[in-house]
N, C-alpha and C positions, 0 to 999 in steps of 0.2 A: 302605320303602314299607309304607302299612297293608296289612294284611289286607282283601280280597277276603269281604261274605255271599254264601254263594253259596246265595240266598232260593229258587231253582228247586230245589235238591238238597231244604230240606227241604220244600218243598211236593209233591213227587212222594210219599217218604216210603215210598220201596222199599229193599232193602240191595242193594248194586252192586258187583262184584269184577271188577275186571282182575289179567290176568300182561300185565306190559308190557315192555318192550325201551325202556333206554336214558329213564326216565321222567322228567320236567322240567315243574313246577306251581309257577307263582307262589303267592303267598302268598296264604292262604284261613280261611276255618273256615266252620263250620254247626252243626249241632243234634249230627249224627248221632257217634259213636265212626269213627275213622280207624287201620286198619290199613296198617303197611305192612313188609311181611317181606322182607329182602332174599336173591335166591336166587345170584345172582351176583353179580361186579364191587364196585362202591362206589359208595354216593349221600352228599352231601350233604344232609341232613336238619334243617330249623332248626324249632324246636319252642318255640312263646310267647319268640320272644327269642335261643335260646341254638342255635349250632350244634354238629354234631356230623356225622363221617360214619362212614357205616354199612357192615357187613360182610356179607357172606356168612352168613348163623346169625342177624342181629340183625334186630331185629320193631322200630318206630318208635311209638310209642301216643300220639295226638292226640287227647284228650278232648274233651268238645263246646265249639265256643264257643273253642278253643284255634287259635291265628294257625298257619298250619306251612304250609312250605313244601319241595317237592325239587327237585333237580338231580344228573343220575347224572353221576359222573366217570368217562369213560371208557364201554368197553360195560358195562353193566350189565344184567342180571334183576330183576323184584320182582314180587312181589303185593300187588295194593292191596285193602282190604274198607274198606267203609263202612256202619255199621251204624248204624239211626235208632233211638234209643232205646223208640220204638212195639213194636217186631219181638222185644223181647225184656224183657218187664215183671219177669219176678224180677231180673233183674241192673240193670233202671231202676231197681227200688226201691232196691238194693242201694250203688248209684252216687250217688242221689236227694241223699246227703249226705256222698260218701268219695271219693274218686278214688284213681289207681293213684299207691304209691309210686315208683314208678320210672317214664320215659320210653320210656325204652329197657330191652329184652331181649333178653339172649344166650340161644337157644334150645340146650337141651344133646342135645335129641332131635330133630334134622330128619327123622327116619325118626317120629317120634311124632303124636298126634293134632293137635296146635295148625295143624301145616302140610298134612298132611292134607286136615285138613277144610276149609283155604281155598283149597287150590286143588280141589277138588269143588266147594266152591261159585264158583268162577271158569268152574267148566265149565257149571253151573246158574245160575246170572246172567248178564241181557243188559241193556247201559246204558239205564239210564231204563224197564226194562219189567220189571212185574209176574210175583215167579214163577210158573212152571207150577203148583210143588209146594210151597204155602210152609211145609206142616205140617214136612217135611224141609228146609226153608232154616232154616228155624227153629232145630231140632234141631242143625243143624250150627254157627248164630251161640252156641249154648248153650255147644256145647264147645268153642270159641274162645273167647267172653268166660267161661267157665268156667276155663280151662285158665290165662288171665293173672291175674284174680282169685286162684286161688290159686297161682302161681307168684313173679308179682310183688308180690302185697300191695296194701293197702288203708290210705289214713288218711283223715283227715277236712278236708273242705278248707278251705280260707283262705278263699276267697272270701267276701263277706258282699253276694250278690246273690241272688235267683231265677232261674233257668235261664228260665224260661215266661215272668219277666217280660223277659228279656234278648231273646229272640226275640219279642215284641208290640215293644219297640222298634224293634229293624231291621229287622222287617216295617213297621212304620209310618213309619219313615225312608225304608225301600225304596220304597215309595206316595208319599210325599208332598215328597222330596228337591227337588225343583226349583222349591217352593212357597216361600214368603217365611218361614221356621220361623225360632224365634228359641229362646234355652233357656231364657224363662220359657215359652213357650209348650209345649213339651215336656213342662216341668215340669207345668203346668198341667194338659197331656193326660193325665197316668199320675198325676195325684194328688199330688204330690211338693214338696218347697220347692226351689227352685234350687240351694240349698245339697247337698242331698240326690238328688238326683237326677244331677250333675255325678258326685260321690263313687260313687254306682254305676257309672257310665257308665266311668269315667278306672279302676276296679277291674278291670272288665269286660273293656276293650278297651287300656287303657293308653296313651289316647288323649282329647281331651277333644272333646265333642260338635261345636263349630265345625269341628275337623280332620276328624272321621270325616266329616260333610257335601261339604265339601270335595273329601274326597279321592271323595266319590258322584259329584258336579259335573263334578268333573276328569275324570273316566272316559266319562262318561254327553258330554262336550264330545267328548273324544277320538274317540268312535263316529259322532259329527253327522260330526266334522271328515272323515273317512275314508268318509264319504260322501259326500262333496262340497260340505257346507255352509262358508261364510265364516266364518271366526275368530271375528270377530265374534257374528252371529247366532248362532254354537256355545252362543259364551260368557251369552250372556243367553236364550235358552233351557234350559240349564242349571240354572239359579236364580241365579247372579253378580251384582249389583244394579251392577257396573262392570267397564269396561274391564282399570282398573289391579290389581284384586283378583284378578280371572279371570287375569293374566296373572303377579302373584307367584305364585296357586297352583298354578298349573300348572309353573310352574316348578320350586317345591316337590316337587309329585307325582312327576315325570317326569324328573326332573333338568337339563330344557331348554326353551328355548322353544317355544309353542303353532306358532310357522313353523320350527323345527329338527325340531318331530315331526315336521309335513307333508314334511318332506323327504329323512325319512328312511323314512317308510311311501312314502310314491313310490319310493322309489331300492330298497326291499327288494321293491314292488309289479312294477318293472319288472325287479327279478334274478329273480325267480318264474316271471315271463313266460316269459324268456329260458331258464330251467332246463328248463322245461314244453315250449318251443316246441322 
């Protein structure tokens, strides 16, 4: 499944830390740096692609724009930080053109500052809300993103895209998804030759512009459908210009049919009930 923008995280544009119990996040990215230290248990960890699972000691590093997903095995601890590249400019600039060699890090000091300071800031961070003190949120994202900077290293990255332009497009994807877009029009929009603009996008997301749309449609259906709208009308409010494409993609997306979903969101909607009641 593609990766999830999730355009609300960086439109807020605050840093946000949970300690979670037992943590499970489909597949995502945004603008911001994603931490995730594991204090317990085991999570499976998949990072642009590749998985891996994670220990007790080990810290998961999702750079911006990077697809990741978890799933704890079993009971698990962790902390999660999410840091918006705005909240900490010497280390933006520093990032601006290098990313972390490594993914993954074995912390050798869990009594040292790196952990620390993230869970203080897990006790000073509340989802979605502005810090009290951000001169001290600040302070403390320094000597985290300080602390991996030089532990784990720094190269230069591969990518051959802009960050700021990456994010003007899935903000403008975001807006305009269910519109009749096509990829010279795209092209068009940001300047670009079709040629050239496809090659960033497929760099970027590792996916080519029709798919990521799509896979918008499909989700953005999904949500009509589970509110009670008809299949149908899901599908061509959506932006699907037919029956028959709305119902390969979804099939694609979701691994089922558009009436297997309904019937399985009914059948989890009615064991909810029943848990509840």
């Amino acid at each position: 499944m593609l990766g999830v923008y999730e355009h609300d995280r960086d439109e807020r544009d605050v840093p946000i830390c949970w300690r979670l119990i037992n943590d499970e996040y489909y597949p995502h990215f945004h603008a911001g740096i994603e931490l995730a230290y594991i204090l317990s248990g085991e999570m499976l960890i998949t990072l642009g692609g590749k998985r891996q699972i994670l220990h007790a000691g080990q810290l998961a590093i999702a750079p911006s724009y990077l697809v990741h997903s978890y799933q704890s095995l079993g009971h698990c601890e962790s902390v999660v930080l999410i840091i918006p590249p705005h909240w900490v400019p010497f280390c933006r600039d520093i990032l601006e053109g290098q990313t972390f060699q490594r993914l993954v890090y074995d912390d050798d000091r869990p009594d040292g500052p790196l952990l620390s300071a993230m869970l203080t800031l897990a006790g000073m961070l509340h989802d979605n809300e502005p810090p009290q003190n951000p001169t001290l949120v600040r302070g403390y994202l320094y000597i985290v993103l300080g602390t991996l900077i030089e532990k784990v290293g720094l190269k230069p990255k591969e990518q051959e895209f802009d960050t700021h332009l990456v994010q003007d497009i899935l903000v403008y994807l975001q807006a305009h998804y269910t519109e009749a877009l096509t990829q010279k029009s795209l092209s068009e929009q940001f300047g670009y030759s079709q040629s050239r603009f496809s090659h960033i996008f497929n760099s970027a997301f590792g996916c080519s512009v029709p798919e990521y749309l799509y896979s918008l449609r499909c989700r953005h259906a999904a949500e009509l459908m589970n509110d009670g709208a008809p299949i149908l009308h899901a599908a061509l409010s959506s932006g699907f210009e037919s029956p028959r494409t709305f119902y390969r993609c979804f099939r694609q997306y979701f691994g089922m049919t558009p009436t297997e979903y309904l019937e399985l969101h009914c059948a989890n909607e009615t064991s909810g009930r029943q848990q509840n009641g």
